[in-house]
C-alpha angles and dihedrals in degrees: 000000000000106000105136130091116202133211126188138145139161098061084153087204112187094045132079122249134165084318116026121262091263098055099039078055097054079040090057099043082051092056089044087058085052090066106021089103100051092027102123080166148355132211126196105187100183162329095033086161131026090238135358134177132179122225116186084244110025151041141203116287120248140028090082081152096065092040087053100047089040090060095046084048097056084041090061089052109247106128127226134201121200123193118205115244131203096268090045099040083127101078115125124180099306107102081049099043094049100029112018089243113153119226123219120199109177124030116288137198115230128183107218116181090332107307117102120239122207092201131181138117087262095230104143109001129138127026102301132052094077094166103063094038087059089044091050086054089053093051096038088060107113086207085060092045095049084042091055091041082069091065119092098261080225085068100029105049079043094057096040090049086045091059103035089060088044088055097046094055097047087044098043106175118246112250089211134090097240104202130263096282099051095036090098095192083041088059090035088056090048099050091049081054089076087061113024131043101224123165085191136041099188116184141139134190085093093085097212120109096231126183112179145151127235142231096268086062087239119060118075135233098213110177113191103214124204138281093222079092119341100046087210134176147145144241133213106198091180091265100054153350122242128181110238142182131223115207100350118097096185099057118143118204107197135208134063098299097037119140120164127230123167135184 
């Protein structure tokens, strides 16, 4: 029976980890089997690939896996909904056009067996961060996009690989839970508590697997992880939402409600 509604985001795929690209992904496709049989839905909220750009006539080479299982999934019915992040902003219709994925391209709000969802990848939101904000508008221009579509994807998709790696090793991600104060998406959540009634705040992009209660003492701060090493996800059941692992016994989830399950 298919009772089970399931959230992950920052599979990173096209650069190595812990495991190279190619196996997280077999990793990923493995996990996708796992739940194939209780999935009434799956949401991808960001950063699927490392980079990703859209020609009218191509698209990045590799995770033919993912694109394959993600295609058997939809054909067995059990919708998915993917959200762009801020490494794969650049996803266009395809997924839509090929696979009848929606893409979802600003937070939305989803009632799911009752209970009500605040999802998105979590990239920009909330008053700091300016540069990137600033750096999201440039990239969001469709005049910069149709200017980028003119390179030789051989050299585009090169160069954008070649600085999303760069940023991510000048910008490595804390491995800590930070506090309230200085948990930006955890502020952001409470602040969006004054205007919407949410049981779950659900983002990734932060790449720590967070589970934490806000300041109304009921809704949830759930943040997904990544699968670069954590190989983190969660799992609504109808009743509740819990933070798991797949094949990783060791995983930590961090914040004031965390408990750790792995499979």
């Amino acid at each position: 029976m298919r009772s089970k509604t399931y959230f992950a985001s920052d599979f990173h795929l096209g650069v190595p980890a812990r495991l190279s690209s190619k196996e997280r992904e077999k990793q990923i496709v493995r996990w996708l089997n796992s739940i194939a049989d209780d999935a009434k839905a799956i949401y991808l909220v960001g950063d699927v690939w490392d980079f990703w750009f859209e020609y009218s006539t191509v698209v990045p080479k590799g995770s033919i896996r993912l694109l394959g299982k993600l295609a058997d999934l939809r054909d067995q019915g059990i919708p998915i909904h993917f959200f762009i992040g801020n490494h794969d902003m650049w996803m266009f219709r395809y997924l839509e056009d090929e696979l009848g994925i929606p893409i979802h391209r600003k937070p939305i709000v989803e009632k799911i067996d009752g209970k009500s969802f605040f999802i998105g990848h979590g990239d920009g939101l909330g008053p700091s961060d300016h540069g990137f904000k600033l750096i999201k508008k440039v990239f969001a221009n469709p005049l910069c996009q149709w200017l980028f579509e003119r390179i030789h994807p051989n050299f585009g998709i090169g160069l954008a690989n070649f600085w999303s790696q760069k940023s991510r090793a000048y910008n490595p991600e804390d491995v800590r839970f930070l506090g309230e104060d200085r948990e930006w998406l955890v502020a952001y959540a409470n602040r969006k508590l004054d205007t919407i009634d949410a049981d779950y705040f659900v983002f990734g992009h932060r790449h720590l697997p967070i589970d934490h209660m806000l300041k109304n003492g009921k809704s949830r701060y759930i943040n997904l992880g990544e699968w670069l090493n954590f190989n983190s996800y969660a799992v609504f059941d109808g009743n509740d939402i819990q933070v798991q692992f797949f094949e990783n016994p060791e995983g930590k989830i961090y914040g004031n409600s965390s408990s750790t399950i792995s499979s």
